[in-house]
N, C-alpha and C positions, 0 to 999 in steps of 0.2 A: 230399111235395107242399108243407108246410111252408117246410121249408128252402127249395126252387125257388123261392119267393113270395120269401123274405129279399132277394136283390138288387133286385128291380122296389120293394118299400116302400121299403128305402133310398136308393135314385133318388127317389121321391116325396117321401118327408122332405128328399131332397137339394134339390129343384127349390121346394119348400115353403118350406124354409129362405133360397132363395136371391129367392126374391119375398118375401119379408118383408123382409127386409134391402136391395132394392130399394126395396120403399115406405114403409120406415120410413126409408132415402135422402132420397125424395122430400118428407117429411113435413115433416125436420130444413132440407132445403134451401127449403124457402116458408118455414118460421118465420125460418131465420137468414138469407136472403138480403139481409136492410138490412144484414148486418155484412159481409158478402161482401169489399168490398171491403178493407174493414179487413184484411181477413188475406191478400190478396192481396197490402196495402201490408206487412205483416206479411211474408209470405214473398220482395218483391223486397227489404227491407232485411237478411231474412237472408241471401240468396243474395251482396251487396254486404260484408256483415260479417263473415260465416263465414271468413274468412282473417284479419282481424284477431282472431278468438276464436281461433282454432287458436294464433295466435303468442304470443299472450298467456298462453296456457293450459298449454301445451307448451312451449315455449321461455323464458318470461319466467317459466314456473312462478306465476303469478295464480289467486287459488281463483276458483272459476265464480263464483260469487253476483257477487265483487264485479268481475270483467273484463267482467260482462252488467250488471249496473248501467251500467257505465262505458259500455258501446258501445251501451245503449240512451239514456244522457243524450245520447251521439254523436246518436244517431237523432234525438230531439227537438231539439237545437239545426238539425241539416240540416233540420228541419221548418218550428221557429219563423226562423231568421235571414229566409231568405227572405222570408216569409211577411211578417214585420215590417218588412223593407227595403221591401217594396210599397208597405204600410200606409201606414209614413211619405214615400214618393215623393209618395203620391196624395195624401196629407193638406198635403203642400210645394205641391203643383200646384192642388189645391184655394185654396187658403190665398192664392193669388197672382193668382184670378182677379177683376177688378173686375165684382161683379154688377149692373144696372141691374134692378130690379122691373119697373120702369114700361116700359120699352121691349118684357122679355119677354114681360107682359099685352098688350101692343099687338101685337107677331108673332104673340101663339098666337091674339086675335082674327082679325087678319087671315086667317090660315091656315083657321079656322074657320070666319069668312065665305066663303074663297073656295071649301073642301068642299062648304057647304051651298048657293051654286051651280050648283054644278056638278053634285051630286047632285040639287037640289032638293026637299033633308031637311032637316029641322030637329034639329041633333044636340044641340041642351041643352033638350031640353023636361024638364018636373016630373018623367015617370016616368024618362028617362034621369039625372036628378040625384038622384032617392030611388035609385036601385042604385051610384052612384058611393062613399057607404060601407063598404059591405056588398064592393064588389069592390077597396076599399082595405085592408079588414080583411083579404079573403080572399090578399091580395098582402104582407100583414103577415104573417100565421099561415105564408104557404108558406118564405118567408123567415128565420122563427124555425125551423120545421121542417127547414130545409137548415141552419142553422148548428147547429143541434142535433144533427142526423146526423152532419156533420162532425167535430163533436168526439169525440161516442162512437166514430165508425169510430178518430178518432185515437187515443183512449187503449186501444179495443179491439187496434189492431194494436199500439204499443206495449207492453202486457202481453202479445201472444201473443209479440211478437220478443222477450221477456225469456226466456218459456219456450224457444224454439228453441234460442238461443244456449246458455241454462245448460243444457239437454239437447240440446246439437247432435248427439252421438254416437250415441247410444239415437233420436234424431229422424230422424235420414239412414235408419239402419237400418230403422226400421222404416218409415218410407216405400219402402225397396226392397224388405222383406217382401209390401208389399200390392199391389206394382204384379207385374198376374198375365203376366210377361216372364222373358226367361233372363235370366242374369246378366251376358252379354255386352251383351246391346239394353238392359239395365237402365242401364247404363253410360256406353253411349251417349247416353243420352235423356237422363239426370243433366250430358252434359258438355255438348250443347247447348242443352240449359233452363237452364244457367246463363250459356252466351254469347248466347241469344236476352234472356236477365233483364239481365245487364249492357249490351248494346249499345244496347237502351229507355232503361233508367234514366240511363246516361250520355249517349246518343248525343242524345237529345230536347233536354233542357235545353242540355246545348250546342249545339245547332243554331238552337235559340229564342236562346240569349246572341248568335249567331253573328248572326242576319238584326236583333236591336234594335240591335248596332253598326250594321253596313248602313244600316238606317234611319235610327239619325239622323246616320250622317255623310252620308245623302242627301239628307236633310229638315232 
């Protein structure tokens, strides 16, 4: 009787095991979802650099440490160049505009007056200007909060793409360990999760490069 009991516990422990490991899923996935992206930007720059590591590694004979140093400083200059060209565009564009004070006080009144018109509201009264700090701070603080995220998403994927790369081999595998598929559909899914990853990662920014010529040879 014993024994006959043996398969139906271990299905329970089975089913037990396997809601635990669901919820503690779950648990792991609310706490770390602010890095989320990080590792997602993490996983499209491995998918982009995994052939430069193979050839370096394999071919050129480079120890791991230093060919993932190498193609992750790769990863951060594709990150900062850009980033920086902006920077300084906007800082040119800025820099060249001639501001008038006095005139823009005179349009935001006007505009103003002609709101409260039309609504017939009065939008600068005492208690709407006692809240005008309080929602400059709160316009401060979301602002600090978003470059702040930024940067840890960025140095989080950074460090996770050092590990990929120096363990690309033992990383691939055991991602096909886990994913519960044959080996054939495992295969597949690995060959177009990486033409669906490269065709985004290149296909976007050149399409953006592609419509700002457009633009300003239109404008």
């Amino acid at each position: 009787m014993i024994e006959n009991n043996l398969p139906y516990k271990k299905k329970e422990y089975k089913y037990i095991l396997i809601g635990f490991l669901i919820l503690l899923g779950l648990i792991l996935f609310k706490e770390l979802r602010l890095y989320l992206s990080g590792f997602l930007g993490a996983a499209t720059l491995y998918v982009l650099l995994k052939g430069q590591m193979t050839y370096l590694v394999e071919k050129k004979k480079i120890k791991k440490g230093f060919a993932a140093t190498l193609l992750t400083l790769e990863a951060l200059l594709l990150f900062l160049g850009p980033l920086t060209g902006i920077a300084f565009l906007v800082i040119d564009t800025v820099s060249g505009i001639s501001i008038d004070p006095k005139a823009i006080i005179e349009n935001f009144n006007n505009f103003v007056k002609m709101i409260e018109e039309r609504l017939d509201f009065d939008l600068f009264t005492p208690e709407n200007l006692s809240s005008l700090p309080k929602l400059g701070g709160n316009i401060l603080q979301s602002l600090g909060a978003s470059i702040y995220s930024l940067m840890i998403n960025s140095l989080f994927a950074l460090f996770i793409l050092f590990y990929m790369l120096y363990n690309y081999e033992s990383f691939e595998k055991m991602v096909k360990e886990i994913l519960p598929f044959k080996e054939e559909n495992k295969q597949i899914l690995g060959e177009e999760t990486k033409m669906i990853i490269q065709a985004n990662a290149i296909g976007i920014p050149l399409l953006a490069i592609i419509q700002g010529v457009f633009a300003y040879l239109g404008y």
